[in-house]
C-alpha positions in Angstrom: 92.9 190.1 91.9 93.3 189.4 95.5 96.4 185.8 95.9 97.2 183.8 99.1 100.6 183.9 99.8 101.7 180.5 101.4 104.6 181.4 104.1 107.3 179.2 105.1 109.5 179.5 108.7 111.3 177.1 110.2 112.8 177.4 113.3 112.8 180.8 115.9 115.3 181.8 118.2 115.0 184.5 121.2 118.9 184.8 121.9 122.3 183.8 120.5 122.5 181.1 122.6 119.6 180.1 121.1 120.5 180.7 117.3 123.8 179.1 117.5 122.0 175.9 119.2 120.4 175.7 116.0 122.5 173.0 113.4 124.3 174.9 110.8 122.7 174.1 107.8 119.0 175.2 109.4 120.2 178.3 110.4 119.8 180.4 107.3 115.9 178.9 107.5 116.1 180.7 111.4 114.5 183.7 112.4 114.3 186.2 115.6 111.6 186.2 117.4 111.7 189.9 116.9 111.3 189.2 113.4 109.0 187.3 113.3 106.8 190.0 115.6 107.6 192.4 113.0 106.3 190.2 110.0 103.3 190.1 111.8 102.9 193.5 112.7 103.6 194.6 109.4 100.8 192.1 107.8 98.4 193.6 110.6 99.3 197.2 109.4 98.9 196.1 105.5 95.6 195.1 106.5 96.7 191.8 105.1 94.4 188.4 106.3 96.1 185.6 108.1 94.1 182.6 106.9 93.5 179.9 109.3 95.4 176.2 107.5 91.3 174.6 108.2 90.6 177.0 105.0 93.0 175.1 102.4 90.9 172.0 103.6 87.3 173.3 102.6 87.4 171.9 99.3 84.3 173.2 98.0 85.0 176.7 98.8 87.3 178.9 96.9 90.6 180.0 98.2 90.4 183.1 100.8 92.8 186.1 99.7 95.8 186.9 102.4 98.6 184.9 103.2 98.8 181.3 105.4 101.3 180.5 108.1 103.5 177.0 108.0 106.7 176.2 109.9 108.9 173.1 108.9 110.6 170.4 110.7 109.0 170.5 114.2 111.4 173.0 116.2 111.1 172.9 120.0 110.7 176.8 119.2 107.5 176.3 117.3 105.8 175.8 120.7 107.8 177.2 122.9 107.9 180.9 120.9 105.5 181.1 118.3 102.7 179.5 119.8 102.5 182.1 122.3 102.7 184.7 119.7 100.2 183.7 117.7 98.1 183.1 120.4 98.1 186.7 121.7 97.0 187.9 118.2 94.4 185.1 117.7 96.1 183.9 114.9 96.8 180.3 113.7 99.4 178.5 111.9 100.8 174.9 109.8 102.9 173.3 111.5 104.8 170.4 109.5 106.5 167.5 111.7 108.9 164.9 111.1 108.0 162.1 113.0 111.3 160.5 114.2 112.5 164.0 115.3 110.2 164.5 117.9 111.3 163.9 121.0 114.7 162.6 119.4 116.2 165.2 118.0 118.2 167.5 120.1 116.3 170.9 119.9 113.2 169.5 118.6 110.1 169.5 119.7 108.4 166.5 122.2 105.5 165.1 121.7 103.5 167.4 124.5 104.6 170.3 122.7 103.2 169.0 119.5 100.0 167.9 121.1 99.8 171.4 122.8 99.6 172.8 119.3 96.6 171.4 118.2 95.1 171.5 121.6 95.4 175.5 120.8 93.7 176.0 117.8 97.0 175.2 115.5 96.9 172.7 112.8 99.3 169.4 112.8 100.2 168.3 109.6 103.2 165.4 108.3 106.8 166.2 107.0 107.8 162.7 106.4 109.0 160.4 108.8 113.2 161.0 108.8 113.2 164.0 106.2 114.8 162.0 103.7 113.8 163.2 100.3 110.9 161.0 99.3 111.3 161.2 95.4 114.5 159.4 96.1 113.4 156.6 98.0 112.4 152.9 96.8 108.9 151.9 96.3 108.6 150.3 99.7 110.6 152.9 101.9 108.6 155.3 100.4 105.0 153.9 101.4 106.7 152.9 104.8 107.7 156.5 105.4 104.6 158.5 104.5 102.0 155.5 106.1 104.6 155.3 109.7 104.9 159.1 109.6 101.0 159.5 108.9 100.0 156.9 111.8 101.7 157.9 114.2 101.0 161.6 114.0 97.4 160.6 113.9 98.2 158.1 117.1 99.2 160.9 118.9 96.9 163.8 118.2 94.0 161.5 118.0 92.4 163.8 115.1 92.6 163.2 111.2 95.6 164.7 110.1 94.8 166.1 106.3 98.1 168.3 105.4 101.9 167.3 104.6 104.4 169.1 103.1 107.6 167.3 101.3 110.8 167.6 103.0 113.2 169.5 100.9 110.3 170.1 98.4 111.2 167.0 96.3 108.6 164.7 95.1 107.5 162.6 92.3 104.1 161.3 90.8 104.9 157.9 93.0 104.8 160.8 96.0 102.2 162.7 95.0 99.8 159.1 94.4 101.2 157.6 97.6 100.1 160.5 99.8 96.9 160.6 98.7 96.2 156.9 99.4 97.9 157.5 102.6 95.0 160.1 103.4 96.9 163.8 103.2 94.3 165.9 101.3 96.4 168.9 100.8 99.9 168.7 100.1 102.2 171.5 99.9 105.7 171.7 98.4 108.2 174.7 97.6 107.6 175.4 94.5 107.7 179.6 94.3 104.5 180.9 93.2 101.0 182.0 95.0 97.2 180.8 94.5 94.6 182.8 92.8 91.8 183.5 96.0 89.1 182.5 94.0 90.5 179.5 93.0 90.0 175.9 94.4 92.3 174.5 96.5 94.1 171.9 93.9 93.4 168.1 94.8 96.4 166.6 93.3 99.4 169.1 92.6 101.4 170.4 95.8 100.3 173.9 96.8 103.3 176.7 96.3 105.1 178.6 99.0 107.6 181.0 100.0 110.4 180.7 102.1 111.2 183.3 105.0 115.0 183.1 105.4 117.3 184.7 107.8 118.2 187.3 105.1 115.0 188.2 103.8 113.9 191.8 104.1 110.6 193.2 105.4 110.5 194.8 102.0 110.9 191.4 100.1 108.5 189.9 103.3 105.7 192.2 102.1 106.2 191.4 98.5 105.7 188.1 99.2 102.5 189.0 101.7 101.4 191.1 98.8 102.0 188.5 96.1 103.7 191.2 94.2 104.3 189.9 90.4 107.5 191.5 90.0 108.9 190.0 93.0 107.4 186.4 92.1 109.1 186.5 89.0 112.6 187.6 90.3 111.9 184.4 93.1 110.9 181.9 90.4 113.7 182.5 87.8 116.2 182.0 90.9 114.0 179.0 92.2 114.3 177.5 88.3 117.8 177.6 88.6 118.9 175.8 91.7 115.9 173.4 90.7 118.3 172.8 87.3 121.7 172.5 89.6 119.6 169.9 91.6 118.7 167.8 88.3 122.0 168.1 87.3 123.7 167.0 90.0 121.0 165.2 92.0 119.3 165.6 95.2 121.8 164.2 97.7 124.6 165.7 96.0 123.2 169.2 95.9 122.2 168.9 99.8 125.6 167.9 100.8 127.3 170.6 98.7 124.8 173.0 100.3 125.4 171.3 103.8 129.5 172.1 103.3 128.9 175.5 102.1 126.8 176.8 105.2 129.0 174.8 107.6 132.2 176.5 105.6 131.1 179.6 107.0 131.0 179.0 110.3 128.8 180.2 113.4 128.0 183.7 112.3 126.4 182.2 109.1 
């Protein structure tokens, strides 16, 4: 039975300059540009389906087989370096922003770039206005961060913007309610798993993804593409296990003892 496999990049780099511009505790989420050519080729050569994002928004349809595109955060490099590249294949992508990084953040993207990605057939969607985590927030700061974030992504596009993703993956059922009233229609979270293709595109729960790290190999990359069950289940029992540290120790805490151990290891990380 054919699956869509939900992909999730970060940031690109085309030099070392580049990669060790990148903050410390991103960088494992950081990939080459020749990397991410080869993922591409390689779906291309597994006669693998890139789906446009526009599909997970035709709720009456079922989900097509392949795998989708996203990218978290809003790096500068998501226009500058894979724009172009998924132009040249006539291919589109997700592209997740936090709000109060855009033209703030050092190495983020500005508000042209954003704009130019929907202007070229990409699809704009929210990642929370500071990238707090938003199952930790207060009532209020949590409305105020999904409705500003939501606004002014909408303000700037001037287009309905349908798709969020939740920073860190962490939500709750005040989340899941809140975005919905906000007016996201899909939301997507990182949870391992993948969707059945003839399946509907769930209304409520956040869709599933898999991260595309630094370290992963074109062989795990494929897996993933492929939806392989052997390889889901190695990537959920590891996923259920830091999602158990995180319960244990909370959210914060597990970020910042993640934070220390990426910046313990220094540039070459």
């Amino acid at each position: 039975m054919k699956r869509l496999s939900i992909l999730m990049y970060h940031g690109l780099y085309a030099s070392e300059a580049q990669r060790l511009a990148i903050d410390p505790v991103d960088r494992p989420y950081a990939i080459s540009v020749d990397t991410f050519v080869r993922h591409l080729d390689l779906l291309a050569q597994a006669n693998i389906p890139v789906i446009p994002p526009s599909a997970l928004e035709q709720s009456a349809g079922p989900v097509p087989g392949g795998v989708l595109l996203t990218f978290d955060d809003g790096h500068a490099s998501n226009a500058e370096l894979a724009l172009p590249l998924l132009q040249q294949r006539g291919l589109s992508a997700l592209f997740f922003v936090t709000t109060d990084f855009i033209g703030q953040r050092p190495g983020f993207s500005t508000w042209d770039q954003v704009r130019a990605l929907a202007q070229h057939g990409m699809t704009v969607g929210g990642h929370g206005q500071t990238h707090r985590f938003l199952s930790d927030l207060p009532d209020n700061a949590l409305r105020t961060e999904l409705q500003q974030s939501h606004a002014r992504l909408e303000q700037e596009l001037q287009t309905s913007v349908k798709q969020m993703s939740f920073p860190g993956g962490r939500y709750d059922a005040r989340c899941l309610q809140l975005a919905h009233e906000t007016g996201y229609s899909v939301l997507h979270g990182s949870e391992i798993g993948t969707l059945p293709a003839r399946h509907t595109t769930p209304q409520r729960r956040p869709l599933p993804r898999l991260a595309i790290r630094a370290n992963t190999p074109d062989t795990v990359f494929l897996d993933f593409a492929r939806a392989a069950p052997l390889r889901m289940l190695r990537a959920q029992t590891l996923s259920q296990a830091k999602t158990w540290a995180k319960r244990l120790i909370g959210n914060q805490r597990y970020h910042r003892l993640y934070a220390r151990l990426k910046g313990a290891q220094g540039p070459s990380s």
